[in-house]
N, C-alpha and C positions, 0 to 999 in steps of 0.2 A: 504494500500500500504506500501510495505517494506521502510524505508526509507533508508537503502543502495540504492535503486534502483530511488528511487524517480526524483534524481536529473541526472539519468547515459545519456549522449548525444550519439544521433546518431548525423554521417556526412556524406550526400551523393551530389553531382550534382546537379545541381537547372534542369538540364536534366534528371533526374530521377526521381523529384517532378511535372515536367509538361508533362511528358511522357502521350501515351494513351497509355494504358495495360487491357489486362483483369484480374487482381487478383481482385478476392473477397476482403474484406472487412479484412477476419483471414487470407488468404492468402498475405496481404499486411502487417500486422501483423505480419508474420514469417518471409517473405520476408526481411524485415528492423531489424528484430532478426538475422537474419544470416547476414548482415551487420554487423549492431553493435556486437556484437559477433566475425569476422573476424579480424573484425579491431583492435579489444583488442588483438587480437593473434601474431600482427607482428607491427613492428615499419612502424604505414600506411602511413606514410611520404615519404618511401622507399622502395617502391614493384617495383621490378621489371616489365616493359612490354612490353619486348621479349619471353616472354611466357607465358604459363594459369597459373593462379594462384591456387594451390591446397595445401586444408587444410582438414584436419581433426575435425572438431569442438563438441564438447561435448554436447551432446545434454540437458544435464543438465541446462546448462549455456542460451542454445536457449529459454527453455521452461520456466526461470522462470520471464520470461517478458512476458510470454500467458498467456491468462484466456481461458481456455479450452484447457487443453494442454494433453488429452488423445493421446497414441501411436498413431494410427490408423488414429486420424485427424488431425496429425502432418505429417505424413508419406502422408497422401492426400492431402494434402497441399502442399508438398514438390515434390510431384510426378506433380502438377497442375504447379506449380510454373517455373518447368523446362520445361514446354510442353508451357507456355506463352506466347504470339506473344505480343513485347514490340516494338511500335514506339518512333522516337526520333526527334526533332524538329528540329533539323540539316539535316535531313532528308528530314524535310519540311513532316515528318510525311507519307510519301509512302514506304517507307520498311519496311518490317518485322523482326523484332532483335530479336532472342535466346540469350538471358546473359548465360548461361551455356555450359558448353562442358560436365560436367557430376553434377548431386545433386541426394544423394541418403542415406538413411536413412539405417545404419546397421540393422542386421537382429536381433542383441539384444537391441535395442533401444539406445544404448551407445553413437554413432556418427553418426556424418553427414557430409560423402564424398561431399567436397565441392570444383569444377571445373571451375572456372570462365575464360569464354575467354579473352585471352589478350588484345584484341581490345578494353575491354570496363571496364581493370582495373582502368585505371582514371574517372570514372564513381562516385568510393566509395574512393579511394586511392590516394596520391599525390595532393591531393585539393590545392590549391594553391589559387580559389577564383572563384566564381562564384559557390558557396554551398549552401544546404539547413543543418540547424545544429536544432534540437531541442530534448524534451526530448521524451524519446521509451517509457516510461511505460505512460505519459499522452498520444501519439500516438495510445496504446492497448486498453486506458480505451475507446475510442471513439468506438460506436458501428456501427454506419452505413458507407458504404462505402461511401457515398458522402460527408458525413462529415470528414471523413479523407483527401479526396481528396482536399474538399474545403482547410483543416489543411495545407494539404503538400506546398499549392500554397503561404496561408498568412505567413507560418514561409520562403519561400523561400525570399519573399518583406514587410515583417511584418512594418519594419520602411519607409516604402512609405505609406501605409496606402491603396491604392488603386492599382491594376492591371487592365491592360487593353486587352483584348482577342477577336481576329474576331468571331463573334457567332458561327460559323459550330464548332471552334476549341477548343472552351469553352464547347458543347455538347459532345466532343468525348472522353476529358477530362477525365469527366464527366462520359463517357459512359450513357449519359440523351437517353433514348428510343424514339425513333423517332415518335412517337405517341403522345408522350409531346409536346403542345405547349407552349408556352413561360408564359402563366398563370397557367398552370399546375408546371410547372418549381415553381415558385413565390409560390402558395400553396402547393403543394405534397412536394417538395424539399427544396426551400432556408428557409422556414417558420420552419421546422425540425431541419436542419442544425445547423439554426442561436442559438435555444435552447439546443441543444447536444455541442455546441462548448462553451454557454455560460455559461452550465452548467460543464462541465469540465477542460476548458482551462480561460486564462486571455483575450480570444478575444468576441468582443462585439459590438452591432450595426453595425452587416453583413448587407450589401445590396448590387443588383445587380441592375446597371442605366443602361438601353438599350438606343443605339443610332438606328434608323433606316435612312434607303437611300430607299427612296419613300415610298414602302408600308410592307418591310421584314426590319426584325432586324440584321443589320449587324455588330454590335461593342456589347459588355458589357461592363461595368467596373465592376471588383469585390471591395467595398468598404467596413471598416473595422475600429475598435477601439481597444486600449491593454489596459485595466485597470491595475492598480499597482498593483495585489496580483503575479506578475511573480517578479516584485520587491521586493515584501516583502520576498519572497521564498529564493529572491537569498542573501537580507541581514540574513538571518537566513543560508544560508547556507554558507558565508561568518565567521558568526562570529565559526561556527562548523571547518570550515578549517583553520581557525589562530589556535583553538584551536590544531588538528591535528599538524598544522605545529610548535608549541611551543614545542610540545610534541619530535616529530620525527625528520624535515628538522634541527630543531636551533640544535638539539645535536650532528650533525657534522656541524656547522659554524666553528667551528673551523679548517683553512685550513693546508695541511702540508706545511712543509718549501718550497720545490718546487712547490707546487699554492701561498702561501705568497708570492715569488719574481714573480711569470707571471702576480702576482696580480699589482707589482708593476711594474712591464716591462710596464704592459698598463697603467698607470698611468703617465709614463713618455711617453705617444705617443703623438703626436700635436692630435688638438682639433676634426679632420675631421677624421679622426681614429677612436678614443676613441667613436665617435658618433654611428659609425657604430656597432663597437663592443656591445657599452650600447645597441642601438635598440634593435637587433638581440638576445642579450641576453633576453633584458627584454619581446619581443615578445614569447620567447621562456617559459617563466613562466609564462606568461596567459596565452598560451596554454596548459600547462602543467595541471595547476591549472583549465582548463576549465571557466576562467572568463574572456569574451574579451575585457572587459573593465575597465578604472579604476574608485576607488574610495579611501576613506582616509582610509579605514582597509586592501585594496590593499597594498595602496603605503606603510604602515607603516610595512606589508610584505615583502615586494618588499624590502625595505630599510636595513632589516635584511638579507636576503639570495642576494644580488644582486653582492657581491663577487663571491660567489659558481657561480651563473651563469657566471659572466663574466669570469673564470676561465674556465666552459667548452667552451664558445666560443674557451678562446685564446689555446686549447687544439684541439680543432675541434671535439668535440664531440657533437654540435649544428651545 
């Protein structure tokens, strides 16, 4: 695995993580490629939705997050993707949702005419909370469909540790074949799952606890563990981004004269100001930085550029 790519986040809707859909397995694959991908193309904090949203995306950029990324089953994929009947739990899961108004793959393999309807740009866009965020190139290494699906649900509630799902809505999820009974489920499936997730990812000691009401199973829990190799990953990729930022961010710390005095204008505001400003600022550099949380090579970060941020707050350019 490239390690430019290693570390790169998707962010979608915890509605789009617990959706039932029918993409395949590479079709959820590309699906979430054109996501991440879109979303590097526009400031996705700020998309417009008053209308579809239409881009253009380099198909280059799509495929080098697929294994398997031949013309033909990219293009089949793409054609599958936009034909998808996606339910949404808002919905209570009875309507049928088309995400596209148009996705269509050029005729030189260059682009991918990308349509998304308006209704459902906050879906990937303008997240404000209630997302699912994890990494695309571990999401591709996963091979079977149920094992991504199981992926989407624990990066949605990872720090709960357990989810809890009425059974019919845990099968359709799933898309578990109605011929499965629930020991089938246990053998064929979670037994799979559990070693594909644990050999790929940092999750561990999968189990599904069935409740029953008389003599059917009406509740699951999905239950779950994170071992520290996602920590260990992220303090190595920490100490690669101070490095970066030594390099690039520190050689303009230096502010011009007009951010030195806005620097100092918020300096002189009462305490309940100044607070709001520092959040919003400093919220604004761990998301920048992709690390949502802190730690002591954060903060000693943080502590070097926390000017420059606060300077685009008091400019409004956060």
């Amino acid at each position: 695995m490239s390690e430019d790519l290693k570390y790169e986040m998707v962010e979608y809707s915890k509605d789009v993580a617990t959706s039932i859909n029918e993409f395949s397995a590479y079709e959820l694959d590309v699906f979430l490629c054109l996501v991440y991908v879109s979303r590097s193309m526009l400031d996705h904090r700020k998309v417009s939705e008053t209308e579809n949203l239409k881009l253009e995306l380099p198909s280059s950029m799509v495929k080098k997050f697929l294994t398997g990324a031949h013309n033909s089953r990219v293009k089949k994929a793409i054609e599958n993707i936009f034909d998808t009947k996606v339910y949404l739990k808002d919905d209570k899961y009875t309507k049928v949702r088309h995400l596209f108004e148009g996705l269509d793959y050029s005729s030189d393999y260059k682009t991918i005419d990308f349509e998304l309807k308006k209704e459902y740009i906050k879906l990937f866009y303008n997240l404000s909370g209630n997302f699912t965020q994890h990494k695309i190139k571990e999401f591709t290494s996963l091979k079977s469909r149920y094992a991504k699906r199981i992926y989407q649900i624990i990066m949605s509630y990872k720090n709960l540790y357990k989810w809890e799902f009425d059974a019919i809505e845990f099968r359709k999820i799933l898309d578990i074949p109605d011929s499965y009974g629930w020991s089938d489920i246990d053998v064929k499936l979670m037994r799979k799952i559990k070693v594909e997730l644990q050999n790929n990812t940092n999750i561990s000691d999968i189990s599904l606890i069935k409740e029953k009401s008389g003599r059917n199973i009406t509740k699951v829990t999905l239950k779950w563990k994170l071992s520290n190799t996602e920590v260990l990953e992220e303090i190595d990729f920490i100490e690669e981004l101070e490095e970066v930022i030594e390099e690039n961010i520190l050689e303009r710390k230096q502010l011009s004269s007009e951010s030195e005095k806005l620097y100092e204008n918020y300096m002189k505001m009462n305490d309940a100001i100044k607070k709001i400003i520092y959040e919003k600022a400093k919220n604004y550099f761990l998301e920048e930085i992709g690390i949502p949380k802190e730690n002591k090579t954060i903060d000693k970060i943080w502590k070097k550029t926390e000017k420059l941020y606060v300077v685009k707050v008091m400019k409004g350019d956060i």
